[in-house]
N, CA, C and O atoms as CSV, one atom per row, in Angstrom:
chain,resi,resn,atom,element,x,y,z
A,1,UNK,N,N,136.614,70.149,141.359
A,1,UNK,CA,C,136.278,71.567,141.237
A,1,UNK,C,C,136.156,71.977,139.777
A,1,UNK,O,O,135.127,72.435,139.281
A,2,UNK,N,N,137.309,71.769,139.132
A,2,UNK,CA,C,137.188,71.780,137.028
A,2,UNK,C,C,135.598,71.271,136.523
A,2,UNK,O,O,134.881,71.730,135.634
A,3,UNK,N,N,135.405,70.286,137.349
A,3,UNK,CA,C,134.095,69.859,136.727
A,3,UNK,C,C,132.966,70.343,136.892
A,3,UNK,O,O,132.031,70.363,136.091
A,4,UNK,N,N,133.019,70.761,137.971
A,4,UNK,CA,C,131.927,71.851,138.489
A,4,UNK,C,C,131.885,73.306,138.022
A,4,UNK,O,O,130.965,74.098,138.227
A,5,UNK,N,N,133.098,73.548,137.322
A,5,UNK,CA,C,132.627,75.042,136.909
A,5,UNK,C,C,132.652,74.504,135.565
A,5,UNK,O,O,131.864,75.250,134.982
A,6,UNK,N,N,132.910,73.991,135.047
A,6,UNK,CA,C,132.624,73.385,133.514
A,6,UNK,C,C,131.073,73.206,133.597
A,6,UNK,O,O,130.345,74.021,133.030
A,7,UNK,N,N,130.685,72.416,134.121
A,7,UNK,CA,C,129.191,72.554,134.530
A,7,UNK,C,C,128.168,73.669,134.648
A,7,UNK,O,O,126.982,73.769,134.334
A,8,UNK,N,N,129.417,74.796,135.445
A,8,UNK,CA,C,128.159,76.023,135.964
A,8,UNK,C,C,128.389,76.399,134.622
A,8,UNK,O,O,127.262,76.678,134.213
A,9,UNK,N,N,129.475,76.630,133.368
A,9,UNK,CA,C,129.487,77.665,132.508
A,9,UNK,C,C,129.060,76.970,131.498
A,9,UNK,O,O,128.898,77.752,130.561
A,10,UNK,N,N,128.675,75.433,131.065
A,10,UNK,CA,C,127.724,74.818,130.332
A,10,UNK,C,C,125.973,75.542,130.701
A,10,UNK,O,O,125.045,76.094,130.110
A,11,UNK,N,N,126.299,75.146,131.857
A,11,UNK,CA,C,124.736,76.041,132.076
A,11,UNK,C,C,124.374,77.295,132.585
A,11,UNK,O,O,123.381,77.552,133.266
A,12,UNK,N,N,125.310,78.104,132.180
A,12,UNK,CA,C,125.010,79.386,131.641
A,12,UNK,C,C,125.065,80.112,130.257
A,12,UNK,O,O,124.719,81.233,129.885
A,13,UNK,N,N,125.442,79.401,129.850
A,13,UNK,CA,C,125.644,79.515,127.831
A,13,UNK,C,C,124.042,78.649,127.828
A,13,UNK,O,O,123.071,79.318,127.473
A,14,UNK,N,N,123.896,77.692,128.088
A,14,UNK,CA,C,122.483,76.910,127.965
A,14,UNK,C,C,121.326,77.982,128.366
A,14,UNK,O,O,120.146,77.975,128.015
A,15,UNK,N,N,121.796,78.616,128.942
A,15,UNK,CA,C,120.220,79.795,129.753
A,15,UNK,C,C,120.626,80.565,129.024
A,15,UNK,O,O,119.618,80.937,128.423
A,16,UNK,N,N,121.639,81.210,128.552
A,16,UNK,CA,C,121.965,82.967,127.962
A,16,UNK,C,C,120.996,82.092,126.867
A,16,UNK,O,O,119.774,82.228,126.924
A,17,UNK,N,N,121.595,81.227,125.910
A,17,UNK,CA,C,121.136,81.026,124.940
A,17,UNK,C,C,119.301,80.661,124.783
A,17,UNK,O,O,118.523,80.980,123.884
A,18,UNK,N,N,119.065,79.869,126.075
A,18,UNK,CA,C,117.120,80.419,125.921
A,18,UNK,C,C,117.292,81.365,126.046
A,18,UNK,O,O,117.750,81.869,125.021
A,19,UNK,N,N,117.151,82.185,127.022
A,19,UNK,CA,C,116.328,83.397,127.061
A,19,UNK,C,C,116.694,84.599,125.589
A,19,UNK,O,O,116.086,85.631,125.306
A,20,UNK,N,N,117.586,84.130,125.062
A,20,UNK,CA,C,117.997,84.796,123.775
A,20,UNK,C,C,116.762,84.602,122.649
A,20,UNK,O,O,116.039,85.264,121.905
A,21,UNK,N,N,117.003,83.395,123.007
A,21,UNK,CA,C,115.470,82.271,121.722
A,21,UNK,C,C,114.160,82.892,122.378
A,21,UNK,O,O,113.160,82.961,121.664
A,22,UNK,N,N,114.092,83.397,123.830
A,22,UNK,CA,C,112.563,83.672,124.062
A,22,UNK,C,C,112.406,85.047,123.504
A,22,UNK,O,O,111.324,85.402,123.036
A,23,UNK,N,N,113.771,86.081,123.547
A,23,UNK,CA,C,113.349,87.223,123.364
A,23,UNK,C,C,113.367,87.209,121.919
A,23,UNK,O,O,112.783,88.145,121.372
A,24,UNK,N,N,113.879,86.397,121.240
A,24,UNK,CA,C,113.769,86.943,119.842
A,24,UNK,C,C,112.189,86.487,119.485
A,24,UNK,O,O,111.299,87.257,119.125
A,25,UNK,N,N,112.080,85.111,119.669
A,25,UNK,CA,C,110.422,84.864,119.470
A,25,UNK,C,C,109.529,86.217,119.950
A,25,UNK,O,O,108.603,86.588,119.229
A,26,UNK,N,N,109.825,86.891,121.119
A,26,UNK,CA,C,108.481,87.422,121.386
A,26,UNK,C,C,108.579,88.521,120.619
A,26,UNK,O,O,107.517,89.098,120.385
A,27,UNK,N,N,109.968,89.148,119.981
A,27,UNK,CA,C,110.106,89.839,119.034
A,27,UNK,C,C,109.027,90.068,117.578
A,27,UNK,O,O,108.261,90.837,116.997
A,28,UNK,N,N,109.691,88.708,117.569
A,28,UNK,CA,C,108.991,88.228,116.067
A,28,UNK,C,C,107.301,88.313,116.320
A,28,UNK,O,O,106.595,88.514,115.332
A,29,UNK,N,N,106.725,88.168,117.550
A,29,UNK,CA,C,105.577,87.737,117.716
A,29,UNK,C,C,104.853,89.014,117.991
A,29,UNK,O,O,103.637,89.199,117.956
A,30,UNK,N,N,105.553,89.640,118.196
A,30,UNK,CA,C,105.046,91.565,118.531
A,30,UNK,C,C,105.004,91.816,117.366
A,30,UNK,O,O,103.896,92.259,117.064
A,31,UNK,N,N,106.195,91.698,115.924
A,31,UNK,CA,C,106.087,92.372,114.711
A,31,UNK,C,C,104.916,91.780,113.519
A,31,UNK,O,O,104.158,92.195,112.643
A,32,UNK,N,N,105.332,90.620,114.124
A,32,UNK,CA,C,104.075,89.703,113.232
A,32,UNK,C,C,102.522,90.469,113.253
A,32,UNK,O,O,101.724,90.849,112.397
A,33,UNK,N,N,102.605,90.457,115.094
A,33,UNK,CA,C,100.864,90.846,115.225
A,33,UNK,C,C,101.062,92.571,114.734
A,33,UNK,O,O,100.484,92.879,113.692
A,34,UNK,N,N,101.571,93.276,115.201
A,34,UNK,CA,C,101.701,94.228,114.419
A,34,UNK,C,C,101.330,94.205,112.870
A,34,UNK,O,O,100.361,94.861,112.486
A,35,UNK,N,N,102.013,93.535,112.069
A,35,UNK,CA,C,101.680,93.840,110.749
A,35,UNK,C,C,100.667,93.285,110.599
A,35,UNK,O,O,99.924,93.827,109.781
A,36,UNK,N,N,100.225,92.206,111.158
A,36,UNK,CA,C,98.713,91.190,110.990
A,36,UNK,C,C,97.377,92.663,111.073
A,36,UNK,O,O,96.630,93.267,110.304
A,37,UNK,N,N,97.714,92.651,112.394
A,37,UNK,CA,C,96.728,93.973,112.548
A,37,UNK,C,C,97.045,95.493,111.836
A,37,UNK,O,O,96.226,96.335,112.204
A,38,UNK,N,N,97.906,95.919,111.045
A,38,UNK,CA,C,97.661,96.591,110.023
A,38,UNK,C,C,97.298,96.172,108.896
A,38,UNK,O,O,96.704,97.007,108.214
A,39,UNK,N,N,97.486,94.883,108.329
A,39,UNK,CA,C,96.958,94.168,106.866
A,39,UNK,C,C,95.419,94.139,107.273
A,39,UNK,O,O,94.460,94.242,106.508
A,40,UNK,N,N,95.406,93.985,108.580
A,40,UNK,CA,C,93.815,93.574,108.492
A,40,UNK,C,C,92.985,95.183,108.492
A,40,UNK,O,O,91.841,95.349,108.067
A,41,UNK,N,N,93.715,96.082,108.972
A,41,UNK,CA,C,92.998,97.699,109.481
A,41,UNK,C,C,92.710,97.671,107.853
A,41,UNK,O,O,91.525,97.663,107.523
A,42,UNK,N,N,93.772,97.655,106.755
A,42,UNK,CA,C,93.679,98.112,105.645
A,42,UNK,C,C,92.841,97.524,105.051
A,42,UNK,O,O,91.983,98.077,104.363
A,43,UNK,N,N,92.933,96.503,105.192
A,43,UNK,CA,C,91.590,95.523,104.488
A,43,UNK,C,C,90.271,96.292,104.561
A,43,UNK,O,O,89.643,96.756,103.610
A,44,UNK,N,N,89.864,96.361,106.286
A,44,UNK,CA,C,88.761,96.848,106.630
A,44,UNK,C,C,88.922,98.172,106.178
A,44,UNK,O,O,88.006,98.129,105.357
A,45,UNK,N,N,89.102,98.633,106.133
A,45,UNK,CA,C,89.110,100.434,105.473
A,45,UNK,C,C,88.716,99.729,104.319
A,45,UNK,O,O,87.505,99.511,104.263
A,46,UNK,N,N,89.517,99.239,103.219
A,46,UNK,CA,C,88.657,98.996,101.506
A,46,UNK,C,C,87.881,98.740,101.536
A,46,UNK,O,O,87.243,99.272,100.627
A,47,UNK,N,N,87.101,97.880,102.323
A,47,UNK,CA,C,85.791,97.125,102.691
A,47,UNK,C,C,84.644,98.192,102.840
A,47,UNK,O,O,83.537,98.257,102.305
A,48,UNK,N,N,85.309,99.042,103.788
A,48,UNK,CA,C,84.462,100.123,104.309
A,48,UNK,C,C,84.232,101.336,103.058
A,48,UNK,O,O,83.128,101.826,102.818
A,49,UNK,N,N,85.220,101.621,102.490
A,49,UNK,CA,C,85.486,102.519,101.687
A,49,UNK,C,C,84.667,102.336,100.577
A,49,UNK,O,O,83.962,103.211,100.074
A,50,UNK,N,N,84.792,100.973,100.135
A,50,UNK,CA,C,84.025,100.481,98.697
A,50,UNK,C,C,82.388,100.654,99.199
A,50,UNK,O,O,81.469,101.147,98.546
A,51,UNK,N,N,82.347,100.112,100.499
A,51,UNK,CA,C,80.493,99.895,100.828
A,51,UNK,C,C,80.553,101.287,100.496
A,51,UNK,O,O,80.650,101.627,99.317
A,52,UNK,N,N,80.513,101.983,101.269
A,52,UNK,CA,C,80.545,103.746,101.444
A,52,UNK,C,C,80.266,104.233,99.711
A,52,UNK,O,O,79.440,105.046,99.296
A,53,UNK,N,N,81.012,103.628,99.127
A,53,UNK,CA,C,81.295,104.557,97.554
A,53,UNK,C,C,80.073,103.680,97.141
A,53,UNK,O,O,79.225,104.463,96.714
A,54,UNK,N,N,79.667,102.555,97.088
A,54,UNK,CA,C,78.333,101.837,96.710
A,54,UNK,C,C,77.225,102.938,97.247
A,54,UNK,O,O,76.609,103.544,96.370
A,55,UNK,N,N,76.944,103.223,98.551
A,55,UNK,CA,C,75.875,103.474,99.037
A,55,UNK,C,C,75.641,105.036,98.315
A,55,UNK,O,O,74.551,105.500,97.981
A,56,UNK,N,N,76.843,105.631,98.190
A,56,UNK,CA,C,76.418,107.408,97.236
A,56,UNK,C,C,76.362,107.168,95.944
A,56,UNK,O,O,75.692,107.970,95.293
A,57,UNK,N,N,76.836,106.353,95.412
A,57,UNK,CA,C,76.288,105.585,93.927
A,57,UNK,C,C,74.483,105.533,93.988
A,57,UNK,O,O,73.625,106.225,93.439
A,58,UNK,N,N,74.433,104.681,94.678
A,58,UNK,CA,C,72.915,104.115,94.814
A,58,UNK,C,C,72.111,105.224,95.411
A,58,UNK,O,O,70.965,104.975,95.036
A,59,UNK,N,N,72.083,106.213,96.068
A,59,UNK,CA,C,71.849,107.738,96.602
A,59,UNK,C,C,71.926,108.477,95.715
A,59,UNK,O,O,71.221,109.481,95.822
A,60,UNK,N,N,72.585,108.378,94.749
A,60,UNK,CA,C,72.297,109.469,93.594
A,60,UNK,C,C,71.508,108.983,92.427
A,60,UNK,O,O,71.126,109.779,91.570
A,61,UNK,N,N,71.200,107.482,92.346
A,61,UNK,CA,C,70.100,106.889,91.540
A,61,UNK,C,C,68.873,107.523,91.780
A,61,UNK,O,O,67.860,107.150,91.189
């Protein structure tokens, strides 16, 4: 019987501890894309911003 609940509470520290590792990954993987896709919004705005300031440059030539 000792061995068997030694067993069940090995493998429940073994599962608490994945699903701990999955939620922190998907954590990380939500904040990541988050900031990915604001570095990239900002990018595209300068991109956009600079064409834009080119084209009323060249409009007032």
């Amino acid at each position: 019987m000792e061995k068997s609940d030694e067993r069940l509470n090995t493998f429940i520290i073994f599962a608490v501890f994945m699903v701990t590792l999955l939620f922190m990954a998907r954590v990380i993987s939500l904040v990541l894309g988050q900031h990915i896709n604001f570095r990239m919004r900002l990018a595209f705005d300068f991109k956009t911003k600079g064409q834009k300031d080119k084209r009323r440059i060249e409009d007032k030539k």
